[in-house]
C-alpha positions in Angstrom: 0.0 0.0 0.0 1.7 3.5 -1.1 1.9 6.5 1.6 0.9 9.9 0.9 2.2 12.8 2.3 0.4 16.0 2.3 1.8 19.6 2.5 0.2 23.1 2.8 2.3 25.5 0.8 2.0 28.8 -0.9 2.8 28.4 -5.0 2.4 31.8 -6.8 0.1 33.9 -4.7 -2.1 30.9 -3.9 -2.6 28.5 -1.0 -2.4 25.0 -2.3 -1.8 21.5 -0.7 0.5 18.9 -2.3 1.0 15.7 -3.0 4.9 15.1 -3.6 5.0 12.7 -6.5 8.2 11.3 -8.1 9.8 14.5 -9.9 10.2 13.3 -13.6 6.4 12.4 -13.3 3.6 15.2 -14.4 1.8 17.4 -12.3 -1.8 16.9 -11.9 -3.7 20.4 -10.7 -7.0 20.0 -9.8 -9.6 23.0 -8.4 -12.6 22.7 -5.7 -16.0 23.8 -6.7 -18.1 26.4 -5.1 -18.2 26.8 -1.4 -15.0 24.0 -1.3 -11.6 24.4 -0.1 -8.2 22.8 -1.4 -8.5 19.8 0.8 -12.0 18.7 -1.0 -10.5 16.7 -3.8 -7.5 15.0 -1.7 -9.3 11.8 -2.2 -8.0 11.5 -5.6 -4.3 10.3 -5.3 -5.4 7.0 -3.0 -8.4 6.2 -5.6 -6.3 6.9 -8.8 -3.0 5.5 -8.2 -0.9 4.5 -11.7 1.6 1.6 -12.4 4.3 3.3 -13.7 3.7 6.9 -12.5 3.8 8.4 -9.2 2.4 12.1 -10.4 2.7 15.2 -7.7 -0.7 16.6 -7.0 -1.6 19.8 -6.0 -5.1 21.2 -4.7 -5.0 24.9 -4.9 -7.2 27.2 -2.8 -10.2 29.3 -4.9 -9.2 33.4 -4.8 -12.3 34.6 -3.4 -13.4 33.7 0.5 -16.7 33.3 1.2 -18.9 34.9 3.9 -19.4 32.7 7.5 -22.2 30.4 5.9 -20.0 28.5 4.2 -17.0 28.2 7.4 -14.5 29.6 5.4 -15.1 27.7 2.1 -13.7 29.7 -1.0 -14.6 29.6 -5.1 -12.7 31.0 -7.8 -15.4 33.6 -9.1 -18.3 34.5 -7.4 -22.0 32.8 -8.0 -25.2 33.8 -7.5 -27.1 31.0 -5.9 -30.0 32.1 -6.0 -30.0 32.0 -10.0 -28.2 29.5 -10.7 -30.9 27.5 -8.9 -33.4 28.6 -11.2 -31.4 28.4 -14.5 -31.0 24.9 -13.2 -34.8 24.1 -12.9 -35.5 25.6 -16.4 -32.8 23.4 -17.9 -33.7 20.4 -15.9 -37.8 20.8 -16.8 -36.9 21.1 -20.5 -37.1 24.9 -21.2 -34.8 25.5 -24.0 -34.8 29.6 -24.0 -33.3 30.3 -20.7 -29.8 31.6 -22.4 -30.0 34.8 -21.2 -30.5 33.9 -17.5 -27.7 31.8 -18.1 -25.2 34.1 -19.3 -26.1 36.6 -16.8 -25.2 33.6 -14.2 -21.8 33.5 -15.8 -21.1 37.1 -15.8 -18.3 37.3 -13.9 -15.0 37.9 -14.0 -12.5 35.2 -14.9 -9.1 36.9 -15.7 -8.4 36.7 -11.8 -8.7 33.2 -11.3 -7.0 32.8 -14.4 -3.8 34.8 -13.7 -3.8 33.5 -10.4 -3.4 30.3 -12.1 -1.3 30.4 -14.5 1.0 32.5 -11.4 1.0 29.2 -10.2 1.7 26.9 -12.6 5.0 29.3 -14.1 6.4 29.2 -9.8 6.5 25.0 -10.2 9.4 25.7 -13.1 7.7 22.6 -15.3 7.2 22.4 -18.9 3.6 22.6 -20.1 3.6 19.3 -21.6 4.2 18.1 -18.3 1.6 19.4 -15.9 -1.9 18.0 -16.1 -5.1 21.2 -15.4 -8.3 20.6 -14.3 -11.3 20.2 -11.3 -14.8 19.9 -10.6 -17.9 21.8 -10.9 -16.7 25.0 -10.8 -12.7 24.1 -11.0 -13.6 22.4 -13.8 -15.2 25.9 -15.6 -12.3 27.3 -14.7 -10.5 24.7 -15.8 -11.7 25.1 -19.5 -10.9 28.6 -19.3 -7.2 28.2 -19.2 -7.4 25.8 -22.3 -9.4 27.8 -24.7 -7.7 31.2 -23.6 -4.2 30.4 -23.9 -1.8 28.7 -26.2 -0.1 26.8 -23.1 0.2 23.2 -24.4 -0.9 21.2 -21.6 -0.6 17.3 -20.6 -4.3 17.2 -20.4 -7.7 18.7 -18.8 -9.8 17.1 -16.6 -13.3 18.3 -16.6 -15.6 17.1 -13.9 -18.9 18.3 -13.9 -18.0 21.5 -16.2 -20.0 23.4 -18.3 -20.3 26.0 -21.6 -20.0 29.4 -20.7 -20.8 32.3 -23.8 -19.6 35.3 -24.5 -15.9 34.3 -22.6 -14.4 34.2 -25.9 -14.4 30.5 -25.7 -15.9 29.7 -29.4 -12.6 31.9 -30.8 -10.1 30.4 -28.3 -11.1 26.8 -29.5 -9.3 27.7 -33.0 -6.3 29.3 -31.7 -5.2 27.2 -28.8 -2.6 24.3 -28.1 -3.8 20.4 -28.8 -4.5 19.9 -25.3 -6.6 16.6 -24.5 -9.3 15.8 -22.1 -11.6 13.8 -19.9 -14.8 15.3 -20.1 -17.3 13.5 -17.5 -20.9 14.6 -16.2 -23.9 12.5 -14.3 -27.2 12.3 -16.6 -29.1 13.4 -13.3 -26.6 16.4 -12.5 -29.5 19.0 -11.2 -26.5 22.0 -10.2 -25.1 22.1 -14.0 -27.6 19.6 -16.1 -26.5 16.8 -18.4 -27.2 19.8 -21.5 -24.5 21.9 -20.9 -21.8 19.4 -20.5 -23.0 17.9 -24.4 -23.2 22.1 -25.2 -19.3 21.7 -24.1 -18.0 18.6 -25.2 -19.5 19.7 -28.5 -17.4 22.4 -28.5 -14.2 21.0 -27.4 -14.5 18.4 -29.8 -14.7 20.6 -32.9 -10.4 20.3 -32.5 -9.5 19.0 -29.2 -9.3 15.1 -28.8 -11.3 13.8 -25.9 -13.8 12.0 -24.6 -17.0 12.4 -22.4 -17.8 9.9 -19.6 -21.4 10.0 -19.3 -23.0 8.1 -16.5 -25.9 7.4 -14.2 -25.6 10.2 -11.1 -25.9 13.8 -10.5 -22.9 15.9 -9.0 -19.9 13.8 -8.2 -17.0 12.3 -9.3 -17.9 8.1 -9.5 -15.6 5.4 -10.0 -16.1 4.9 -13.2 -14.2 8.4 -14.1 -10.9 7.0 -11.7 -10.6 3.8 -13.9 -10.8 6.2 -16.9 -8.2 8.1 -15.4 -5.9 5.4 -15.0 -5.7 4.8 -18.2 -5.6 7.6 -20.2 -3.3 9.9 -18.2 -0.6 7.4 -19.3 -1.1 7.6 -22.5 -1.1 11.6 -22.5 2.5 11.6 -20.9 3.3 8.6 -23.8 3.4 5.7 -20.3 1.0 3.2 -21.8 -1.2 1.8 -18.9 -1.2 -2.1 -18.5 
């Protein structure tokens, strides 16, 4: 059975924990959703281990601290609750004109979170090619972001419970940026971002990016179906064939 050790440590201007992995082996990033904190996905190195990798993991802390309801919890950009809550109930009942609601959900800023990120990512002194980006719910919007608005030619992008955003410059960034690939996955009963807006984005990402979306029966979360997935094509991103 394999030890972990777990460290809190500033990288860039952002409070992260990590995962020491062996050094010649990737980094995997992965952001909390909404109302989360770094130590929410720490789960993943004991549930996704790999034969012939040992990758570092890091769980960075969202930018923006949330007021006393949710004990100190964070996000990367702020949410209105409220709205989103009824943008999700239009979506989930079937109402197909609901766009506006939507991007009035998503209009906020992202640069912040962004740079914050990419602050972060230029302080661990790794190649591109070498350091895996993505999260969950939110992390996982966030996520897409640095993809679509940069050339940076990532390992991968994991995208857990993501979502389309408009008007982020998204449907532009999709022709200019590196050949990243990714794991798209999404639960069919997902009532917080429905099953439509992750087909909106895979549908997007796959009009140049190589990936795949894992579909499956659920609503929020991460299952274990995703893991397995994991383990088998984060070798094949870093060219490590898994058994």
């Amino acid at each position: 059975m394999v030890d972990y050790s777990f460290f809190h440590r500033k990288i860039g201007n952002l409070e992260a924990i990590e995962c020491p992995g062996n050094p010649e082996d990737p980094i995997i990033i992965l952001c909390h959703g909404y109302g989360a904190v770094a130590d929410n996905l720490t789960f993943f190195p004991s549930v996704c281990s790999f034969p012939r990798l040992r990758p570092t993991w890091i769980f960075p802390n969202g930018i923006l601290s949330l007021d006393n309801n949710f004990r100190g919890a964070r996000a990367w950009f702020p949410l209105n609750v409220l709205l989103l809550e009824e943008v999700s109930k239009l979506y989930v009942n079937g109402v197909k004109d609901c766009k506006e609601k939507y991007d009035e959900l998503f209009d906020v800023d992202l640069d912040s979170p962004k740079k914050a990120l990419e602050d972060l990512i230029t302080s661990l002194n790794r190649p591109y090619n070498e350091i895996i980006i993505g999260g969950f719910s939110q992390g996982a919007i966030i996520s897409t972001h640095l993809v679509l608005t940069s050339k940076n030619p990532y390992a991968g992008a994991l995208i857990f419970a993501g979502s389309k955003l408009f008007n982020k410059g998204w449907e532009q960034g999709i022709k200019q940026c590196s050949q990243v690939p990714f794991l798209q996955s999404h639960g069919y009963q997902d009532e917080i971002l429905p099953y439509k807006l992750a087909t909106d984005l895979y549908d997007l990402l796959s009009t140049k990016l190589k990936g795949e979306l894992v579909s499956f029966n659920g609503g929020h979360e991460i299952p274990l179906v995703v893991f397995q997935k994991m383990q088998t094509i984060i070798p094949k991103w870093i060219n490590r064939e898994s058994d």
